[in-house]
LOLOKE-200882 format. One record per residue: residue in one letter; x, y, z of N, C-alpha, C, O in turn. Coordinates in steps of 0.001 Angstrom, whole numbers, plus 500000, padded with zeros to 6 digits. Layout:
BEGIN
AXYZXYZXYZXYZ/...
END
This chain:
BEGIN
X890302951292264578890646952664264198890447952821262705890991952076261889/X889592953889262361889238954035260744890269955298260575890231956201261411/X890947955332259769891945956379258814891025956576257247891428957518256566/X889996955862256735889728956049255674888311956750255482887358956366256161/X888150957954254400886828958853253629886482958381252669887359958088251857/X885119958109252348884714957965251075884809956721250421885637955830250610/X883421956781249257883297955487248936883390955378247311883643954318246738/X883165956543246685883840956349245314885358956594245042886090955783244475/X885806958029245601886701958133246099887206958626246872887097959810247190/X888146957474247532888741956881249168890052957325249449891066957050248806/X889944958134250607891237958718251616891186958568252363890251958760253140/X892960957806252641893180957021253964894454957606254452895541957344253939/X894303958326255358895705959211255988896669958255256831896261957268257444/X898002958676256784898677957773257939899691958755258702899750959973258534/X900504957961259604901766958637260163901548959533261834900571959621262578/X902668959973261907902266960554263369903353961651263499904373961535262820/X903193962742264353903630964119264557904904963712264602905482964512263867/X905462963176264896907122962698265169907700961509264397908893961276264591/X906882960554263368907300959580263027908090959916262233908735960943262445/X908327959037260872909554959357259964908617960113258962909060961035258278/X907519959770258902906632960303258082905276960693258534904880960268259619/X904287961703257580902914961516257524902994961295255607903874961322254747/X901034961009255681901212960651253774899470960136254148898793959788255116/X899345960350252792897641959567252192897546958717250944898038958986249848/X896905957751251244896584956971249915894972957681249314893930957725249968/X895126958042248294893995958134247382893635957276245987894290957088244961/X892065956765246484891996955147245516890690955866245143889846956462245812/X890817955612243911889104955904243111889226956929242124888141957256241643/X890255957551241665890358958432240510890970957355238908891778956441238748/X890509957740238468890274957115237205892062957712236253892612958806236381/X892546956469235345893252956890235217893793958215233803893198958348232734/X894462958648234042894952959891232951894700961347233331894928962309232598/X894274961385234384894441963080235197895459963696235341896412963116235860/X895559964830234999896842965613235102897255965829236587896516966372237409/X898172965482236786898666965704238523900143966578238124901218965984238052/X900012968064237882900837968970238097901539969243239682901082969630240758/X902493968944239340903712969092241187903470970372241585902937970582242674/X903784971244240864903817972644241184902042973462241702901692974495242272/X901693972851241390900089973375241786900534972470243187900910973154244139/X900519971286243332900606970345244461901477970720245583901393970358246757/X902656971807244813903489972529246076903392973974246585903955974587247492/X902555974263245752901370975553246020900876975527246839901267976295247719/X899582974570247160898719974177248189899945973774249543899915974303250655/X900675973022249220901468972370250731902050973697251203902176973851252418/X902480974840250229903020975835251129902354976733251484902925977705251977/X900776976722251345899916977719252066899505976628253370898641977079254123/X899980975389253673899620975038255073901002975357255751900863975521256963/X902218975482255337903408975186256297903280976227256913902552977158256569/X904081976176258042904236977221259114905914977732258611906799977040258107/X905920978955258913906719979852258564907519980017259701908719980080259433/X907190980117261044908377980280262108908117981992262116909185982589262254/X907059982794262010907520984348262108906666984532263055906411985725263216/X906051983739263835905238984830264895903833984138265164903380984163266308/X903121983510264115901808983832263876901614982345263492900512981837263281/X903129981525263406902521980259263361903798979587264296904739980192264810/X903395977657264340904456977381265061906574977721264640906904978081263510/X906977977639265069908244977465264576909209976402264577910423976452264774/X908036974888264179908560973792263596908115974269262192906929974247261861/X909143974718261349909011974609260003909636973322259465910623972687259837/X908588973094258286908671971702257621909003971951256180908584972902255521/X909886970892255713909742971597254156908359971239253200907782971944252371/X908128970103253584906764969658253496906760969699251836905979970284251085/X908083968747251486908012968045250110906745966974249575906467966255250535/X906346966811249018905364965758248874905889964451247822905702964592246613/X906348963571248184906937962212247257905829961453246891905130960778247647/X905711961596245714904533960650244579904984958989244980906029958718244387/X904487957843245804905314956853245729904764956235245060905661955685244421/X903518955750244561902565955303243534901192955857243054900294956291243775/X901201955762241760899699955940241052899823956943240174898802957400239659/X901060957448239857901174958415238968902448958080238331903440957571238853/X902220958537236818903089958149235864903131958912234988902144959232234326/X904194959315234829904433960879233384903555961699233674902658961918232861/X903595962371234934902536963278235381901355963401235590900686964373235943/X900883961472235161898689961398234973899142960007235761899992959132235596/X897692960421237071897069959097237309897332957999236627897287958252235423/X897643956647236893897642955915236143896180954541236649895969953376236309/X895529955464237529894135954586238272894249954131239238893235954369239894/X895348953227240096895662952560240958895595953836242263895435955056242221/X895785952943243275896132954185244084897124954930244438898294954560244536/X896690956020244647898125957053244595898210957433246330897482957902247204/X899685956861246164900391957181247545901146958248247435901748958559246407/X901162959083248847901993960392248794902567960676250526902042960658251638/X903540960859250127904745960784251545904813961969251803904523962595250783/X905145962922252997905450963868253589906358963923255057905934963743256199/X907551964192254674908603963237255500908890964790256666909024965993256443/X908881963845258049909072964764259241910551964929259050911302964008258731/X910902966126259259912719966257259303912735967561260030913658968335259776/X911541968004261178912249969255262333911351968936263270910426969706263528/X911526967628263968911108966780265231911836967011266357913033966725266345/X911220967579267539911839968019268898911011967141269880910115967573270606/X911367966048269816910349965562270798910900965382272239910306964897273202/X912180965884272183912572965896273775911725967416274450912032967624275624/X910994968172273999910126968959274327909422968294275254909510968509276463/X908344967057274471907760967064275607907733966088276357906605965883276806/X908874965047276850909740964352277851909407964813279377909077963944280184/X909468965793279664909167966507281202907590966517281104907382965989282197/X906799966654280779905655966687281022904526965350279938903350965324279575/X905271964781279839904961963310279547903900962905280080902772962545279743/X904407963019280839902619962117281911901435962815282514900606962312283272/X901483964206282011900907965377282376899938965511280909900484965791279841/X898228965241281027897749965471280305897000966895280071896336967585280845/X897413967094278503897426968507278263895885968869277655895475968329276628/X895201969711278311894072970218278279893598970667276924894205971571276349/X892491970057276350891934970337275674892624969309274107892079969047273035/X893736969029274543893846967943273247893013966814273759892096966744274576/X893748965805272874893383963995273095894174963051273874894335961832273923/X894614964120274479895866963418276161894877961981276151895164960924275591/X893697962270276904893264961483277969892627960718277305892775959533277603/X891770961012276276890802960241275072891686959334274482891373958145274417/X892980959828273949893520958679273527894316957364274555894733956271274173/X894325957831275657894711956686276507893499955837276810893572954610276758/X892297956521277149891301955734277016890537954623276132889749953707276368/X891290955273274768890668954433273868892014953454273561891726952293273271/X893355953773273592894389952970273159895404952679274121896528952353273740/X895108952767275363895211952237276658897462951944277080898206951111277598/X897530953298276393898982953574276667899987953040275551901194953058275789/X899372952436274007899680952195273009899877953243271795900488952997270755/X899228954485272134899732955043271458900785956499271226900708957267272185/X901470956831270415902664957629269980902122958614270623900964958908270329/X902525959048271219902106960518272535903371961965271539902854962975271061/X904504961783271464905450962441270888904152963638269819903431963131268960/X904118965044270103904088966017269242902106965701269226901599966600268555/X901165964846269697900240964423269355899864963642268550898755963448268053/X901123963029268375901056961495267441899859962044266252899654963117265683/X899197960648266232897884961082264804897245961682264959896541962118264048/X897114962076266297896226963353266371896587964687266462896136965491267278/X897698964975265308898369966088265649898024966812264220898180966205263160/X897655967847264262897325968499263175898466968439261762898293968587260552/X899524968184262507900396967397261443899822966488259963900081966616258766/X898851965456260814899009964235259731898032965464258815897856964913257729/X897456966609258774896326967192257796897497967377256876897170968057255903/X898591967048256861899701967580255520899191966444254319898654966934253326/X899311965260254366898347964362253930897219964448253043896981964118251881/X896449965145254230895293965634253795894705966467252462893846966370251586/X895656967257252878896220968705251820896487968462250251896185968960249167/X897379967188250887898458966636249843897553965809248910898024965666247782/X896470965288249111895438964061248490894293965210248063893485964882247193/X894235966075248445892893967272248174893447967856247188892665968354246377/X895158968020246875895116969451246079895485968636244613895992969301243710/X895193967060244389895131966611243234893686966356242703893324966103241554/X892848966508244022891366966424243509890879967538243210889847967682242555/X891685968577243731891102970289243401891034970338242101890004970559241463/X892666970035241425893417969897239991892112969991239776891413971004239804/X891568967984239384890747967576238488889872968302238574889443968717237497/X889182968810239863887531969659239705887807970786238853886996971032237960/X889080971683239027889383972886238213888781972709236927887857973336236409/X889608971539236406889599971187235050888244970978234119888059970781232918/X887145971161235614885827970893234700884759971637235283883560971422235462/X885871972965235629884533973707235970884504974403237141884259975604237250/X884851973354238336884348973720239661885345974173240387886371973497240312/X885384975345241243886274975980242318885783975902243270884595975738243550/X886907976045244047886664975834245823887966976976246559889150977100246246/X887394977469247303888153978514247950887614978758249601886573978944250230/X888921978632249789888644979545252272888913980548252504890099980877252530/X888259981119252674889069982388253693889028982593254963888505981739255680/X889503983619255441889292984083257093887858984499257112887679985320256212/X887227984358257501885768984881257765886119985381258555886310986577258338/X886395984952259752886714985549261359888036985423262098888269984244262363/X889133986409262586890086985535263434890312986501264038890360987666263643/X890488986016265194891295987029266417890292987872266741890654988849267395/X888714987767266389887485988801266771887917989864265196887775991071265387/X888252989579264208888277990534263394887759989618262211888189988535261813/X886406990606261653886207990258260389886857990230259184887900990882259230/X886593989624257917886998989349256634885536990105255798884564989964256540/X885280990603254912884260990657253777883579989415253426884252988503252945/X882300989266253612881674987575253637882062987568252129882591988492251510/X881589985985251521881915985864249886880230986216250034879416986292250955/X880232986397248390878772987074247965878292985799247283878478985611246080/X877511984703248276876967983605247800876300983993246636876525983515245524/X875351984993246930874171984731246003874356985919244684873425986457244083/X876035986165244417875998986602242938877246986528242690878161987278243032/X877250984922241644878229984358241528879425984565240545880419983857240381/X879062985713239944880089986545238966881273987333240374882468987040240351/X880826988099241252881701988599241898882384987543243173883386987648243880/X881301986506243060881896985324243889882992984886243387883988984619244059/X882897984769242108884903984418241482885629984922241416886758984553241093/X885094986490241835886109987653241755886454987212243235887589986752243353/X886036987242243866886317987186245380887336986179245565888457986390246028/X886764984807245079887816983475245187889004983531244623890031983188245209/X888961983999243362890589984020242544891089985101243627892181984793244106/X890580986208244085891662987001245022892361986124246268893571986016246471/X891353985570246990891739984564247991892914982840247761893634982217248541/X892571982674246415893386981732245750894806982436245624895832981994246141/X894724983535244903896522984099244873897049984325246383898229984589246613/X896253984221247202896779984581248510897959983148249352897778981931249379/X899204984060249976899658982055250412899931982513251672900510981510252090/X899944983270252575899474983732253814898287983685254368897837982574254650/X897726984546254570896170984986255511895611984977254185896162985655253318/X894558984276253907893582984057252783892938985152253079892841985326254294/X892304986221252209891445987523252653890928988130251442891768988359250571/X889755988430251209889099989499250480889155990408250811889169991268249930/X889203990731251788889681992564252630891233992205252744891468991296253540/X892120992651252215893514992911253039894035993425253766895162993188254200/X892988994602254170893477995524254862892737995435256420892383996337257179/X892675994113256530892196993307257754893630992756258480893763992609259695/X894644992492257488895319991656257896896219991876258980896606991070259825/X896580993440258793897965993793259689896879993782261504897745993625262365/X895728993866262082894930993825262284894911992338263431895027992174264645/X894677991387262124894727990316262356896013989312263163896071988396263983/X897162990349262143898109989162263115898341990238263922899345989902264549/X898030991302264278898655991852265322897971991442266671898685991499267671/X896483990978266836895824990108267711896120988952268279895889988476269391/X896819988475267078897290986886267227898609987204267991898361986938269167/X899500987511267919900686988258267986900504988861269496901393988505270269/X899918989358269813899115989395271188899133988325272174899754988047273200/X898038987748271326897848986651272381899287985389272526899646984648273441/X899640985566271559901122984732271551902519984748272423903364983948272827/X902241986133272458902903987011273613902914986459274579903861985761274941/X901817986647275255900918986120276611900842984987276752900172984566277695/X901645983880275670901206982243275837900483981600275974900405980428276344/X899118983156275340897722982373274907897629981897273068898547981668272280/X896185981882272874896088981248271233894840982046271366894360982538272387/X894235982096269661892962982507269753892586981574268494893381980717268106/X891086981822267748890102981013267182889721981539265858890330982555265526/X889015981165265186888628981973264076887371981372263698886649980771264494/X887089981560262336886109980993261190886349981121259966886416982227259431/X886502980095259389886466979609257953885510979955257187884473979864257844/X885241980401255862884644980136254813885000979767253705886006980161253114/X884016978788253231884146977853252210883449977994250801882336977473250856/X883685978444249740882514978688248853882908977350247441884058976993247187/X882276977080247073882195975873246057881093976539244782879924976823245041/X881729976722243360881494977083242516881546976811241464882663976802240946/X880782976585240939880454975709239690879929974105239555879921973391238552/X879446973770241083878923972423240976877110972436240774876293973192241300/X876947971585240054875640971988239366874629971370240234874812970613241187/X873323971905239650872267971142240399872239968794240256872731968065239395/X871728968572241072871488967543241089872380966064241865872091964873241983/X873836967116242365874676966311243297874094965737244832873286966229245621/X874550965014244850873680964484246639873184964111246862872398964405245960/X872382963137247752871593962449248185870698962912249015871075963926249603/X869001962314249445868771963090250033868662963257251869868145964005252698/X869595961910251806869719961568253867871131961020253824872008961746253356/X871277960444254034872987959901254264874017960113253949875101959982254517/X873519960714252314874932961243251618874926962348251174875764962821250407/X873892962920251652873988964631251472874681965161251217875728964705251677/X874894966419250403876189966809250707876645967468251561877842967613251809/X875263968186252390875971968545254078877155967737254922878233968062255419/X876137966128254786876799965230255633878317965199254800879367965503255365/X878236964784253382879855964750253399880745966154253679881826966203254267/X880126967085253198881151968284253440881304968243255364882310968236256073/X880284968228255606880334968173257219881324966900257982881934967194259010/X881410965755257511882308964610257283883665964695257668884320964205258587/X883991965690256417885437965561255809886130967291257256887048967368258072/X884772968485256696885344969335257695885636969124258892886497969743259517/X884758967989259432884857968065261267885924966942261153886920967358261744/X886101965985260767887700965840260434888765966885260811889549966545261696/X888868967766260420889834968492260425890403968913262328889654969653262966/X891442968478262881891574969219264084891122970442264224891111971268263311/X890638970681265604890021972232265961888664972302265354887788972839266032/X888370971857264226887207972356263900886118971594264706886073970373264854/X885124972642265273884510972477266139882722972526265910881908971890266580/X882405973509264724881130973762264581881478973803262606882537974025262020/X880278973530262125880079973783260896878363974436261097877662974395262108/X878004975099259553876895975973259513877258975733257698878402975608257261/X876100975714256917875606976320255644874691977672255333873955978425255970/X875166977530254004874124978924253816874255979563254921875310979397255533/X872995980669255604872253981237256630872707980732258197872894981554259094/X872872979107258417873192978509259365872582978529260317871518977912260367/X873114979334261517872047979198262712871334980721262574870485980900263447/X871434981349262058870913982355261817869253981982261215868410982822261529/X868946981227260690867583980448260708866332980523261584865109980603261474/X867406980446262625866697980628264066865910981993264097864845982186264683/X866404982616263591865895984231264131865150984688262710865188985896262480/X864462983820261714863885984037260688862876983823260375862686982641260663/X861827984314259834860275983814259555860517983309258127861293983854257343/X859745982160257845859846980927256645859985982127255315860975982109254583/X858921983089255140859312984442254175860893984687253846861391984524252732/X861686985165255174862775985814254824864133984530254617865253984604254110/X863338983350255313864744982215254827864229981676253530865273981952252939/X863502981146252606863164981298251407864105981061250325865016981782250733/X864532980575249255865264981409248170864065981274247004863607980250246497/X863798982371246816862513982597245357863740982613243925864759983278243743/X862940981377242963863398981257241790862854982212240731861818982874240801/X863637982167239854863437983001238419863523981960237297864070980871237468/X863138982220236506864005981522234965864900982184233766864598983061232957/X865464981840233849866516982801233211867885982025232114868845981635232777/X867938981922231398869021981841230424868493980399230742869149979820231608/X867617979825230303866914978215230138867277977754231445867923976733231211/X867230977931232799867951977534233462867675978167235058868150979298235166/X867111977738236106866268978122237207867495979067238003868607978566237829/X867506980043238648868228980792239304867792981583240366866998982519240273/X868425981113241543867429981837242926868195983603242833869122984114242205/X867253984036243773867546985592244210868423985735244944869269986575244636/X868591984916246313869061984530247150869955983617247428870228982958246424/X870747983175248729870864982015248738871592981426250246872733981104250578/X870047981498251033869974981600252202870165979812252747870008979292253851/X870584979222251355870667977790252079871794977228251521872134976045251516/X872117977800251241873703977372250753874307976776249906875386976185249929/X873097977057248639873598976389247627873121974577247393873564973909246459/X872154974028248453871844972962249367870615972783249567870293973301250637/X869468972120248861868061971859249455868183969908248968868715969203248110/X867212969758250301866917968432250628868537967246250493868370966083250128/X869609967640250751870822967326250852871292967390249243872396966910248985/X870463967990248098870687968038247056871549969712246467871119970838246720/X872783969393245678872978970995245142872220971065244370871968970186243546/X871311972887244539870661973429243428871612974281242397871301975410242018/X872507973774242092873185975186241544873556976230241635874129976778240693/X873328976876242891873836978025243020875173978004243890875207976874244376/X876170978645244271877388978489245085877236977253246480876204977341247145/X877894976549246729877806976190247922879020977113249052880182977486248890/X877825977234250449878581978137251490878410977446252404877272977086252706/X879690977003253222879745976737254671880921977341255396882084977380254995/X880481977761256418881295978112257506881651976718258494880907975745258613/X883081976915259203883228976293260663884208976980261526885128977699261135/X883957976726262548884759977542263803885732976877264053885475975673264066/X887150977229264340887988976708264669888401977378266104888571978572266351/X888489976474266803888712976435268424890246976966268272891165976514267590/X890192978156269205891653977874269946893300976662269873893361975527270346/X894173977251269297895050976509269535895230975767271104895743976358272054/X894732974443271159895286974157272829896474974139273727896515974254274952/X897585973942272721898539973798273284899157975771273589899765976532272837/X898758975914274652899503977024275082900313977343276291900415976462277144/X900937978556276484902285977825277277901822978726278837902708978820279687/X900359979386279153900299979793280431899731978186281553899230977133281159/X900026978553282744899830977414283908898138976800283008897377977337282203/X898162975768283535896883975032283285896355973919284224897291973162284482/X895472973623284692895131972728285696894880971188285142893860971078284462/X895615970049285322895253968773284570895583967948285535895823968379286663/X895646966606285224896076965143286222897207964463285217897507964510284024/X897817963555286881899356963081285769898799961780285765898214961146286643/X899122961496284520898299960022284094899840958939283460900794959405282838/X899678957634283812898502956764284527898137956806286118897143956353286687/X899600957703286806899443957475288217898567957859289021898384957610290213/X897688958891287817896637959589288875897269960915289856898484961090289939/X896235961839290600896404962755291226896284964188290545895928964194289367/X896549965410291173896157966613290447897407967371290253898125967447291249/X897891968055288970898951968099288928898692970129288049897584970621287836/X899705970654287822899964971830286917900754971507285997901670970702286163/X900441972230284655900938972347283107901620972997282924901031974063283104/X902935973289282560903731974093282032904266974099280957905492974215280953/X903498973968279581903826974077278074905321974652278040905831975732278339/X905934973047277377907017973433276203906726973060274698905984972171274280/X907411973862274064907623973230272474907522974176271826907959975265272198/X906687973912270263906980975028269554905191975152268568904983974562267508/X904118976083269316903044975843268660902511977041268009903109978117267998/X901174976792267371900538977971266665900044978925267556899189978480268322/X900284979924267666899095981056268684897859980869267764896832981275268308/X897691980398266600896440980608265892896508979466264608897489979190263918/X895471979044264552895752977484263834894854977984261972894699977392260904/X894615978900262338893219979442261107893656979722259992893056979117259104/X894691980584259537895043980978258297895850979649257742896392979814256649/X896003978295258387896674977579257627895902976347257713896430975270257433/X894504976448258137893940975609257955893057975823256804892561974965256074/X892917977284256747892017977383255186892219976366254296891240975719253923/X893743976005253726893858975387252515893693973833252507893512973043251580/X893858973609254305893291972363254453891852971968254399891434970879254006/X891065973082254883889586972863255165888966972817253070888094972111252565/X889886973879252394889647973226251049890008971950250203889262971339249438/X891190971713250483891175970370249902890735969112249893890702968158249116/X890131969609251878889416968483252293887687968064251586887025967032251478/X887470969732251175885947969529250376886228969295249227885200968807248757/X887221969347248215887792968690247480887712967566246955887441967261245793/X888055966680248203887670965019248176886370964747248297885990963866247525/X885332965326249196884437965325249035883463965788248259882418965162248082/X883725966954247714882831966592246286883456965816245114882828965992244070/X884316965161245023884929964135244004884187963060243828883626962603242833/X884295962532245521883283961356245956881864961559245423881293960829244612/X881317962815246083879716963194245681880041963017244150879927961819243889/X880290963518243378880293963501241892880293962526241217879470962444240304/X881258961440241470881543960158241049880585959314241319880312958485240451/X879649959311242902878870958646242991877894958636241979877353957554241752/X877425960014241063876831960017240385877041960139239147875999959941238523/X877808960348238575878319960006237004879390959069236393879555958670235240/X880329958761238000881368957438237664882356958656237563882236959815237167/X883520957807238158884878958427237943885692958201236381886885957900236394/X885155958324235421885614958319234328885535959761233779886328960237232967/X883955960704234598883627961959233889884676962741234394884699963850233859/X885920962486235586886549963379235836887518963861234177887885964938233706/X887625962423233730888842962429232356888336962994231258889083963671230551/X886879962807230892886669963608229552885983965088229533885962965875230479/X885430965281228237884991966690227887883436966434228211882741967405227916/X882925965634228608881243965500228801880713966696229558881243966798230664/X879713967744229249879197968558230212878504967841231471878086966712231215/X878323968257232675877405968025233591876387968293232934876634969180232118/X874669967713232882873588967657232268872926968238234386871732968404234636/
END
């Protein structure tokens, strides 16, 4: 079983939906970075669930405990461990239907692969839980990228069948206008707001009914310059693609244009350069910021779809395992009708780490600490 990302720098998640804890070790940041708490409890409270409707109503306080690698507020190089302690665990929830595998999680996959060894309680590690972790190790790598330049921001692209305002890849002055709006946001991330009442009232719907619904993410990355990436293995598709499909639920990723490609003649997918202020600048930016797994400088854009919350509470058809036979589902507990507006801040922190890694591979984790421009 691998828990660990990345090879300059490495995140290794632990813990399980019901244990005493979840938490991540992050190894490969260089030491003397500012690791501000309050930015760090910013990010953790745009993932918690609130209990009003629209998310589950296991609320967490979802403290984050520094246990090593930081000292008087900076990195001190080593690795930095970070705790996120479970304290609103109901696992007599799901006691009655124990042996009843629940559709569309990792019921059955994980018995298959860990052959009745592992923590079943809440979805054990595979519970969108341990992404607190996640969050928690991303929103000290966000810090450092801030600090030299580069932003990263999610929004709702899509949820509940209702659009968001796309970000404006290809003109990157109103692209920051767009992101800082979506950054002050600690609810429904949105450039349109007036999507929102809209939005949860869909969700809110289907929640009703003891269904869930799905969405889409967008991701925009700003200010990372040309020349990051590799051009096969370490792309930065592949890592952003890596770290996103990581994420529970997420099901599809797309850059730039995406599958929309399909329906394009080589003319209209294109991005035609200019020269301008010493310095190459497309018109466009129908690839996402992304040629030959290399950034050209312009914004990076990816979308991914997030599937349906599975756990929902109408009848469902499954088998009771290990004994075998065909059995019916009757969801208890306490889940999301919609998993999307609180995965935004996860699906960012998670690219976070991954362009840290991409970066470092190529200038060394020392350029996170000084004033050196990117060349």
């Amino acid at each position: 079983m691998k828990n660990t990302f990345g090879n300059n720098v490495c995140l290794t998640i632990f813990g399980e939906s019901h244990g005493p804890a979840v938490g991540a070790v992050l190894d490969g940041l260089p030491a003397g970075l500012p690791v501000e708490e309050p930015f760090l409890a910013l990010c953790m409270d745009k993932r918690r669930a609130r209990g009003d409707g629209l998310s589950t109503a296991r609320t967490e306080a979802d403290v984050v405990h520094i246990l090593s690698g930081v000292y008087h507020g900076h990195t001190t190089g080593t690795p930095i461990t970070l705790e996120i302690q479970n304290q609103n665990t109901r696992s007599g929830d799901y006691e009655k239907t124990a042996q009843l595998l629940r559709p569309g999680h990792a019921d059955y996959t994980a018995y298959a692969k860990y052959h009745g060894w592992q923590d079943a309680r809440g979805g054990g590690h595979f519970s969108g839980r341990i992404t607190a972790g996640l969050t928690a190790a991303g929103a000290i790598c966000l810090s450092a990228l801030q600090a030299k330049g580069i932003s990263i921001a999610t929004h709702l692209y899509r949820c509940a069948g209702i659009a968001d305002t796309p970000f404006a890849g290809a003109a990157p002055q109103q692209l920051a206008q767009q992101m800082q709006k979506v950054q002050r946001c600690v609810g429904f991330p949105l450039i349109d707001t007036s999507v929102e009442a809209s939005m949860q009232s869909e969700i809110r719907k289907a929640g009703a009914e003891g269904d869930s619904t799905g969405g889409i993410l967008e991701t925009a990355i700003l200010g990372l310059p040309a020349g990051v990436g590799e051009p096969f293995f370490d792309s930065v598709e592949s890592a952003l693609a890596h770290m996103a499909l990581s994420i529970p639920a997420v099901k599809g990723i797309e850059f730039g244009s995406g599958f929309a490609f399909a329906d394009l003649l080589g003319s209209q997918a294109n991005d035609p350069l200019r020269w301008e202020n010493d310095h190459a600048v497309f018109y466009t930016n129908h690839n996402g910021g992304i040629n030959g797994g290399i950034s050209n400088g312009m914004p990076i854009l990816f979308r991914t779809a997030i599937k349906p919350t599975p756990s929902i509470f109408k009848p469902q058809q499954t088998i009771s395992w290990p004994d075998g036979g065909n059995a019916e589902l009757q969801l208890q507990g306490r889940h999301d009708p919609c998993i999307a507006p609180r995965a935004a801040i996860v699906q960012t922190c998670a690219a976070a780490v991954a362009v840290c890694d991409l970066i470092c591979a190529w200038h060394g984790s020392q350029w996170l600490c000084t004033d050196a421009p990117i060349l």
